[in-house]
C-alpha positions, 0 to 999 in steps of 0.5 A: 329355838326348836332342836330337830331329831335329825341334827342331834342324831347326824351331831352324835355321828360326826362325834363318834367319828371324830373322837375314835379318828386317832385310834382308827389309824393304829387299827390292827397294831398292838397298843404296846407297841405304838409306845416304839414312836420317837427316835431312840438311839443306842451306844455300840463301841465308839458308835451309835445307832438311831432307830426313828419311828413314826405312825402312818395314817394306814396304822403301819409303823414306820422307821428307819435306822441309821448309824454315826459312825465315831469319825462322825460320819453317818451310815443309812442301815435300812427302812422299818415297817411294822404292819398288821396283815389278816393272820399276824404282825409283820415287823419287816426290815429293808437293808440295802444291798440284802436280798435284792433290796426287798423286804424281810418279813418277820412274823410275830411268834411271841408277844406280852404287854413289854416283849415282842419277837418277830420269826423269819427261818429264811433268813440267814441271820438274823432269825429272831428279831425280839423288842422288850420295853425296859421302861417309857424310855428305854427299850432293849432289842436282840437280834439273833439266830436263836430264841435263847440268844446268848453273847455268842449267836446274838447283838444286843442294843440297849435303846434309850428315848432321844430327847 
């Protein structure tokens, strides 16, 4: 049986397409932080904190957070998006019941291959939102007013991997 030029050709198309699929999806969105997929959760006094993250098709980021309270009672705190847009990343929460329950966006001012900080001077508080990737399962954000948090203008949450 004879191979024709055309088959082989259209054959190397089709494979290029399909092998590079799983990374066109996270297009425009540093690498580092695909790492964030999963659910995490964090212990804050008697409660505890889940972050859930999720890639979209369009390589948004997707989470959501919620609390359970120590009475055992769960409290939705808000919707996470993190996307590229033509000038930077764009981590933007949801709360409810805050700024008319529209997005905030906070532009990415500072990024490493473990840490990353998102500005918003608009909002109250908080201004600064950083993620820094402790190790594969355990991750450390601070949300604060300031880019040199200290304990008394900043919340810590030490994450770790939900198994």
């Amino acid at each position: 049986m004879k191979s024709h030029p055309t088959h082989f050709i259209l054959f190397i198309f089709l494979s290029l397409i399909f092998s590079s699929a799983t990374e066109s999806f996270a297009q425009g969105i540093p690498s580092e932080l695909l790492d964030w997929k999963g659910t995490w959760y964090a212990i804050q006094k008697q409660d505890t904190l889940f972050e859930r993250w999720e890639l979209m098709e369009d390589g948004t980021l997707k989470g959501e957070s919620w609390v359970i309270k120590q009475n055992k009672d769960s409290v939705h705190s808000e919707f996470l998006r993190v996307y590229a847009d033509a000038q930077t990343i764009i981590y933007e929460p949801t709360v409810k019941s805050q700024h008319g329950d529209k997005p905030m966006p906070f532009h990415l001012i500072l990024q490493t291959s473990s840490y990353w900080m998102f500005y918003n001077e608009k909002n109250d508080f908080p201004k600064f939102i950083t993620y820094k990737r402790i190790s594969e399962n355990q991750l450390k954000a601070v949300i604060s007013n300031s880019d040199n948090p200290d304990k008394t203008n900043s919340m810590e949450f030490n994450f770790t991997r939900y198994k």
